[in-house]
Legacy VTK file of the C-alpha trace (Angstrom):
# vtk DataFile Version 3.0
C-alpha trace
ASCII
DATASET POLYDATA
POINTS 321 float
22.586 11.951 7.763
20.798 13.873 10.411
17.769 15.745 9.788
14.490 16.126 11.041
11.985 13.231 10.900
8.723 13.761 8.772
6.559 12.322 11.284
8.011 14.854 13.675
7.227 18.079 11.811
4.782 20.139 13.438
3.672 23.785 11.874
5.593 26.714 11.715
8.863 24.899 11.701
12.002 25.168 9.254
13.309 22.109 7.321
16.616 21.388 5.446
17.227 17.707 4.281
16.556 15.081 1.200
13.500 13.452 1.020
12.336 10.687 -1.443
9.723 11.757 -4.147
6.811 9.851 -4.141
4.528 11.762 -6.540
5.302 14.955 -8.555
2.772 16.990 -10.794
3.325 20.069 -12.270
-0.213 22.023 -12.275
-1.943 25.380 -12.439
-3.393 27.196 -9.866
-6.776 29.653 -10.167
-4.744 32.408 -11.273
-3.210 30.424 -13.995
0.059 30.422 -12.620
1.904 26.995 -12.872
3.453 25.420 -8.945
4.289 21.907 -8.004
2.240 19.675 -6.189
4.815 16.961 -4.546
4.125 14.042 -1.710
8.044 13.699 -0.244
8.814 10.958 2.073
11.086 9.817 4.293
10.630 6.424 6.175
8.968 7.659 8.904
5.980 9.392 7.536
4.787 11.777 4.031
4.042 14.914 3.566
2.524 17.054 0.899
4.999 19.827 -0.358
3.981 22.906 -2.873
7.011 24.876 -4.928
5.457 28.311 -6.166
7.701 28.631 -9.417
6.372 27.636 -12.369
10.113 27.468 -13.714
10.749 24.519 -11.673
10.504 21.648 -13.764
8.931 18.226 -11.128
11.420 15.604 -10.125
11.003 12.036 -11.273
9.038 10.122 -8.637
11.289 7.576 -6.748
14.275 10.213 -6.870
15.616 11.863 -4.070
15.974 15.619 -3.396
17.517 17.698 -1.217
14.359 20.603 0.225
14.641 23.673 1.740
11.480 25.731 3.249
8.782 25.974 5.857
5.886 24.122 7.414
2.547 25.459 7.793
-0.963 24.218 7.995
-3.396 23.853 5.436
-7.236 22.404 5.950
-5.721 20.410 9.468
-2.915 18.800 7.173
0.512 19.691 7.640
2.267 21.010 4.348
5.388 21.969 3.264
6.067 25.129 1.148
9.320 24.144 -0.441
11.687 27.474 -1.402
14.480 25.947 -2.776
15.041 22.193 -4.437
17.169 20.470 -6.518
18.224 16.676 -7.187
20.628 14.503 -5.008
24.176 14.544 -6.334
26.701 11.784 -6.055
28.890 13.607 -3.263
25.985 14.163 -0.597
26.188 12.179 1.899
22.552 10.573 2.291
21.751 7.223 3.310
19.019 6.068 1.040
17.374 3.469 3.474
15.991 6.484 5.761
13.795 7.863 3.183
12.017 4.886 2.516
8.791 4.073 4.181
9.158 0.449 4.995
6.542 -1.834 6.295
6.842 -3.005 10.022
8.554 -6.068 9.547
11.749 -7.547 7.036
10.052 -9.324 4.250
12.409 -12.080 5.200
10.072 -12.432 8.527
6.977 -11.880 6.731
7.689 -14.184 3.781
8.506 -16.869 6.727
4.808 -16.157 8.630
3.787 -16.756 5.113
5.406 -20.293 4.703
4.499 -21.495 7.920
0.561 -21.301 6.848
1.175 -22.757 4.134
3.318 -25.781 5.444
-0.007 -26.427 7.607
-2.274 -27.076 4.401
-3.976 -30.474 4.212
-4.984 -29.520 0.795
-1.944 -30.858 -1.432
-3.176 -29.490 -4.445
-3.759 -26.057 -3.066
-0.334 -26.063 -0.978
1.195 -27.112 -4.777
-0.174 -24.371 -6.374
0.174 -21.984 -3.499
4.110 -22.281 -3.401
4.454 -22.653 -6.722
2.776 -19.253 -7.176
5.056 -18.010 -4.645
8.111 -19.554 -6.105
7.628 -17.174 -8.933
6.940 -13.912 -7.830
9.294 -14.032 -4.842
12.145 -11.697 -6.041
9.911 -8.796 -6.563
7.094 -9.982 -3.851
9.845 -8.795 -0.965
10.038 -5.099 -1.911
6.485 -4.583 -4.014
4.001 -2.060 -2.448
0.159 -3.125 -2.477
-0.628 -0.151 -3.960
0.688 3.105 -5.739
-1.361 5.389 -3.571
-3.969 4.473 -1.393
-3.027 1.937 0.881
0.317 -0.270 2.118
2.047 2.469 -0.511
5.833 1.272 1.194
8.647 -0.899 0.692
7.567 -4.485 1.196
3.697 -3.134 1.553
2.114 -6.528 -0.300
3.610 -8.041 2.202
2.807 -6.648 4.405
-1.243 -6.603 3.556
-1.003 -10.214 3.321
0.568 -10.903 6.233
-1.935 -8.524 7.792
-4.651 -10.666 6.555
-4.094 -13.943 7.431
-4.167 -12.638 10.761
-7.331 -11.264 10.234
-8.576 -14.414 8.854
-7.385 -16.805 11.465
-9.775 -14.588 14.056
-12.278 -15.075 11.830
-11.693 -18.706 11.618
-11.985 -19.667 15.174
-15.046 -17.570 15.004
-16.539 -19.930 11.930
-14.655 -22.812 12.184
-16.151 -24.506 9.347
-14.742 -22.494 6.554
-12.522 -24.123 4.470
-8.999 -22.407 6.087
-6.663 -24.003 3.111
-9.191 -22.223 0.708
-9.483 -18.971 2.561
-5.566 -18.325 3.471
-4.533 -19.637 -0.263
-6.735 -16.722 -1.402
-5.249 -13.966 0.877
-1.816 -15.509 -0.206
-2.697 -15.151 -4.027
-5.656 -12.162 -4.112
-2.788 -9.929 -5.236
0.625 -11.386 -6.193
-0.197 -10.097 -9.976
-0.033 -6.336 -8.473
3.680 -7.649 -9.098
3.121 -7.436 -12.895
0.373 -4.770 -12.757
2.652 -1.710 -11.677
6.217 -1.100 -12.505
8.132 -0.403 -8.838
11.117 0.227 -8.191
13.377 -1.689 -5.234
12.826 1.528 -3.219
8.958 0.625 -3.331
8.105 3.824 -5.347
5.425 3.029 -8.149
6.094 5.273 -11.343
3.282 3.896 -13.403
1.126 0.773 -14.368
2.021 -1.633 -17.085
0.973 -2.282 -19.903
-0.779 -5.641 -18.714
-1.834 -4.145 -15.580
-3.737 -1.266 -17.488
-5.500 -3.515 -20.383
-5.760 -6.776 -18.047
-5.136 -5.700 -14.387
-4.150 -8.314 -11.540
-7.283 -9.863 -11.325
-7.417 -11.324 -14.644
-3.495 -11.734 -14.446
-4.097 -13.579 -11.357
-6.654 -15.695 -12.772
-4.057 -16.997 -16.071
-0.898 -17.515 -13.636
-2.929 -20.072 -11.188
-4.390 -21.915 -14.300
-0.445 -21.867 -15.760
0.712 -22.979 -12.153
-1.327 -25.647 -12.396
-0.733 -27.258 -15.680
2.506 -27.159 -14.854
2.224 -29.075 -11.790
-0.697 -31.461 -13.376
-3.349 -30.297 -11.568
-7.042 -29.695 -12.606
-10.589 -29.517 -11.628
-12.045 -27.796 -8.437
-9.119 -26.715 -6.760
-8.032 -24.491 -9.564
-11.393 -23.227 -10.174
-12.028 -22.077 -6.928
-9.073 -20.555 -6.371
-8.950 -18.657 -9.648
-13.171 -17.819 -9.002
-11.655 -16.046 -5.675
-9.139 -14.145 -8.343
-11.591 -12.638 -9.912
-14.589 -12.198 -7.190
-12.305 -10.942 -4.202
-13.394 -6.491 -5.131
-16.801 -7.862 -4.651
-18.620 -5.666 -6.961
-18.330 -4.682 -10.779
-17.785 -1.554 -10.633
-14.822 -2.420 -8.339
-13.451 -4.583 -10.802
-14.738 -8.082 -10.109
-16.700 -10.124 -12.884
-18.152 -11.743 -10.496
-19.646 -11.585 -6.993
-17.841 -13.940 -4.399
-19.788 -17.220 -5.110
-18.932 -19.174 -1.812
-18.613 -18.707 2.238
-14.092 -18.542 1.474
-14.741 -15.981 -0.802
-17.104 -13.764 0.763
-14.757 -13.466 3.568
-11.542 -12.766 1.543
-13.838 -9.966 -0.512
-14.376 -8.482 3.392
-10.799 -9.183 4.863
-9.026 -7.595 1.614
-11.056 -4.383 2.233
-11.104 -4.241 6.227
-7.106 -4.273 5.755
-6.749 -1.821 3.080
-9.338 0.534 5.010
-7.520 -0.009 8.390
-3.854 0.874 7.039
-5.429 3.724 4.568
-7.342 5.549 8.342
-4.205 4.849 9.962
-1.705 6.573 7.832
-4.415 9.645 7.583
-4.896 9.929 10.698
-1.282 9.867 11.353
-1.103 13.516 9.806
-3.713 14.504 12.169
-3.480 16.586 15.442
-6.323 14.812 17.677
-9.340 17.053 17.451
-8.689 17.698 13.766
-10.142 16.372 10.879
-8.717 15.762 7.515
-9.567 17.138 4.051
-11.779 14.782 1.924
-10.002 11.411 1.089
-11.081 10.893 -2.085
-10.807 7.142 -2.376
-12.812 7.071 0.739
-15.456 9.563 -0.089
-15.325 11.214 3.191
-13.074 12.797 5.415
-11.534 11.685 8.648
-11.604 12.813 12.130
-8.094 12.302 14.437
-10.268 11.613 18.001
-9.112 12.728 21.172
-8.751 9.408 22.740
-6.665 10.969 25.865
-10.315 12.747 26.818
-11.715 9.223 26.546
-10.182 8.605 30.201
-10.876 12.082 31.145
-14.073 12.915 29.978
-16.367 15.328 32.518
-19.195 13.511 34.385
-22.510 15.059 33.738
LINES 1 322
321 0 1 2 3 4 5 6 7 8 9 10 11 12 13 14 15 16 17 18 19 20 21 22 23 24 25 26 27 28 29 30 31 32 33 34 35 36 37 38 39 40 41 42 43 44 45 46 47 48 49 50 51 52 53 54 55 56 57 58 59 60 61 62 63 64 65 66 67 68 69 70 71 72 73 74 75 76 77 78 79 80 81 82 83 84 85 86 87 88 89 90 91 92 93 94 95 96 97 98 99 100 101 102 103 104 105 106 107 108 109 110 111 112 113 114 115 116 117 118 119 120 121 122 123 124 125 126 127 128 129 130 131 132 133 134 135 136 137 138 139 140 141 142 143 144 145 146 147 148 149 150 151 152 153 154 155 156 157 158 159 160 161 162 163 164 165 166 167 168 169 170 171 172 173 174 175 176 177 178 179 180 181 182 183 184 185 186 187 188 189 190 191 192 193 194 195 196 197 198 199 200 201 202 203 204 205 206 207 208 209 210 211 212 213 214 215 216 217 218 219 220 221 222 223 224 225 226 227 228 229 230 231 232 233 234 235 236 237 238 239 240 241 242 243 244 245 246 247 248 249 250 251 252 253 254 255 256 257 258 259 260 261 262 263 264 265 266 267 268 269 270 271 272 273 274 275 276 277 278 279 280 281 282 283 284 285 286 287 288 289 290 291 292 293 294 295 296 297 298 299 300 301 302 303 304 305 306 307 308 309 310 311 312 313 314 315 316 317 318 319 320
């Protein structure tokens, strides 16, 4: 299959190819006429894509369709005004693992970064509960996504936030070396392994909805009940567990975020600030991604603000004065 990558388009340019379908609504525009409003991906990047015809019904996200149209530029983001579309059919020849955006690494070498910490625990009880928690949410743990939308939204992405974490929180570590680091990584191991049971994914990474748990319950909560059935399983009680399952439910730091309750202890605090440094990072890279340097981006709603794509290269140039 050879077509154009997505991070390669640039504005003004023609495109013919398949791309997967990430997110597909069906909405109405000022003048009450109906278009498509469609994020299509390919492994290297996403774009935003808009089909004027209110006839066209929107593709099921996670398919893959074959596009047809033009780039152009729309408030500094590129877009893609789609003229013709229809579904992938059995006799195109398309090789599926190009339009999936993947994270960095195999989850085979990111599940193995993970072991390794946890092989250095000195905590048994914690290292018990850690790989048993592990042990049962490894099958879909190696293609999940951390999130639907708004950040590590790949193949393999809660992996890849984890993984991204403990490195975080082994700098911060030799910076405070007397944190508890068995307590700390087990909760950037755990924080999230419910997400697993909160969203229904497919192996392609795509998130079509939430579940029924994950809406009523969500994978704090969830998190919280599968430690406290780890345990009893494996016969342990008392602190450990507690802490572990207090850094469940404290690690979105405030209410309205979805944490009961604030992060209690030093471990905590710093997996509330971790978690949200690596979601942040990855969500300002991918944005800025889209961006030409100079330009910023429309308002990024889950951010409240919008992004500016600096011009680093003048950063070496810059005029004396």
């Amino acid at each position: 299959m050879n077509q154009q990558k997505v991070c390669e388009l640039v504005r003004d340019q023609r495109f013919e190819g398949f791309l997967l379908v990430r997110s597909s609504d069906q909405r109405t525009g000022g003048n009450g006429a109906k278009y498509l409003d469609l994020n299509l991906a390919d492994r290297t990047g996403e774009v935003n894509a808009k089909v004027w015809d209110g006839n066209v019904q929107p593709p099921v996200p996670g398919s893959i369709v074959k596009v047809r149209g033009g780039t152009l530029e729309y408030n500094g983001r590129l877009q893609l005004r789609v003229e013709r579309i229809r579904g992938m059919v059995e006799s195109d020849d398309v090789d599926v693992s190009l339009l999936t955006p993947c994270a960095p690494e195999t989850p085979e070498a990111m599940l193995g970064q993970i072991e390794e910490v946890i092989a250095g625990f000195k905590s048994e009880p914690i290292r018990k509960i850690t790989q048993e928690m592990l042990r049962r949410f490894d099958e879909k743990l190696r293609y999940y996504p951390a999130a639907q939308r708004i950040h590590h939204a790949e193949r393999s992405g809660l992996l890849h936030h984890t993984t991204g974490m403990l490195k975080t929180a082994k700098v911060i570590l030799d910076v405070y070396p007397w944190l508890n680091s068995d307590l700390l990584y087990a909760g950037v191991i755990l924080h999230d392994l419910c997400k697993t049971e909160e969203m229904d994914s497919d192996p392609m990474g795509v998130v079509r909805d939430y579940s029924k748990e994950g809406l009523l319950l969500g994978h704090l909560v969830l998190g919280v009940t599968r430690i406290q059935e780890a345990a009893n399983d494996l016969g342990i009680s008392g602190e450990p567990v507690v802490l572990l399952q207090h850094m469940m439910l404290s690690h979105h730091g405030e209410a309205e975020f979805g944490s009961p309750r604030k992060p209690m202890f030093p471990e905590a605090e710093v997996l509330h600030w971790v978690d949200l440094l690596d979601a942040r990072m990855n969500e300002m890279q991918t944005a800025i991604g889209k961006l030409k340097p100079g330009v910023f981006s429309e308002k990024i709603w889950s951010l409240d603000r919008r992004l500016y794509h600096a011009e680093y290269d003048a950063l070496e140039n810059a005029p004396e004065g």
